[in-house]
C-alpha positions in Angstrom: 14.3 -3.1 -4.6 15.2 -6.1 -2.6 16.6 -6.2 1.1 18.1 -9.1 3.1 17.8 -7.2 6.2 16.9 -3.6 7.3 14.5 -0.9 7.0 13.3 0.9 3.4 12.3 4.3 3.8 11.2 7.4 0.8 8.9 8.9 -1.1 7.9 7.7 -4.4 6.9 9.5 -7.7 4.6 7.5 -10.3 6.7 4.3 -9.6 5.8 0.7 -9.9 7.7 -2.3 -9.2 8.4 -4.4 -6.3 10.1 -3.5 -2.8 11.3 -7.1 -0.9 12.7 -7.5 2.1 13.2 -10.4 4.5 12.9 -8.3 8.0 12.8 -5.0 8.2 10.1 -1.9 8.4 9.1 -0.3 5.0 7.7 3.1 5.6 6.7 5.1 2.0 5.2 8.0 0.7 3.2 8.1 -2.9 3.1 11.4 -4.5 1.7 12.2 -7.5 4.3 12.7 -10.6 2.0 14.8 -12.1 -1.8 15.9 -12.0 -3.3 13.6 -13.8 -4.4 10.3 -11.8 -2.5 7.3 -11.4 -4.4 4.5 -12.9 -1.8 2.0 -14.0 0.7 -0.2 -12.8 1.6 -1.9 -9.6 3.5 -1.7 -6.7 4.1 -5.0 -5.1 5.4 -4.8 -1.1 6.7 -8.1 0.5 8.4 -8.3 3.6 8.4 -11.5 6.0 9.1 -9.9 9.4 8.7 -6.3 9.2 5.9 -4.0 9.5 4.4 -1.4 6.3 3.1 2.0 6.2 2.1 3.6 3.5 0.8 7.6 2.9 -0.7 8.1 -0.2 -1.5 11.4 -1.8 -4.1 9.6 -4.1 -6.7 6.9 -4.6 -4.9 3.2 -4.1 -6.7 -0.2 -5.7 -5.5 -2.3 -2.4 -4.8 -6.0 -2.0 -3.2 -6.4 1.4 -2.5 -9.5 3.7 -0.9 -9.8 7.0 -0.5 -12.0 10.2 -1.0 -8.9 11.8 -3.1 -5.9 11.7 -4.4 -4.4 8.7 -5.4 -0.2 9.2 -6.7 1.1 6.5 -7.3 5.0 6.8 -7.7 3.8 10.6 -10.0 1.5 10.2 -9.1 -2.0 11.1 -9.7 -4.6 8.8 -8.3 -7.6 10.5 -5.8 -9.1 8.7 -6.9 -8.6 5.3 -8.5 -5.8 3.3 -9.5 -5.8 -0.6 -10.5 -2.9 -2.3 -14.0 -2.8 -3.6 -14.2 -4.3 -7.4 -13.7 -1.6 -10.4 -11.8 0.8 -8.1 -9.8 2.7 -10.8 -6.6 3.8 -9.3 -3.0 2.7 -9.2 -2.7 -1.0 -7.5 -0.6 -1.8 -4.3 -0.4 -5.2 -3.0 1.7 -5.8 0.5 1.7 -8.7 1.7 3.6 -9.6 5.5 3.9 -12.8 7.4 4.0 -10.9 11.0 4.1 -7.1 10.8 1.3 -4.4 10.7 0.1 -3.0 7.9 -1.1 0.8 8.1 -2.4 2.6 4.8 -3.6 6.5 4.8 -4.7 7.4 1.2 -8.2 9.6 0.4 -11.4 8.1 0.1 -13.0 6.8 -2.9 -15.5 9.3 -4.6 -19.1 8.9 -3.7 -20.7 7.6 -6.7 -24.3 8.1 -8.1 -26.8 6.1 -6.3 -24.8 5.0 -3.0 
């Protein structure tokens, strides 16, 4: 999906690709398609003036950039935020020159030995 201008709103179901837009808010849902996990694919978010939120219903490999604020599950990360490495689950990437990002998704499982 590319925008010139204007806001992208919705809820998503096991999609990847890439959502563009030049100003403007995008504000989406991830859902599940199904009950097994999402572990492949990627959805790429790119927006020059415009701020992202995303809610997530599962587990998100992140890669996220911004000029701005970066909140993941309400912790700040200041500008930038990776998720750790070997995180199997479905890749998003957002990256915005001046707008906040804001990402809600449930933790990552404890693992033996942390």
């Amino acid at each position: 999906i590319e925008r010139g201008s204007g806001s992208i709103t919705g809820t998503l179901r096991g999609v990847t690709g890439t959502i563009m837009t030049k100003s403007g808010d995008v504000d989406l849902e991830l859902r599940r398609n199904d009950a097994r996990e999402l572990t492949d694919g990627l959805l790429d978010i790119e927006t020059d003036s415009g701020s992202v939120s995303v809610d997530s219903d599962f587990l998100l490999d992140l890669d996220l950039g911004s000029g701005a604020d970066v909140v993941v599950n309400r912790a700040n990360e200041n500008g930038k935020y990776r998720s750790p490495a070997g995180t199997l689950a479905m890749e998003l990437e957002v990256d915005t020159d001046s707008g906040d990002i804001e990402i809600d998704m449930p933790n990552a499982p404890e693992t033996a030995g942390d």
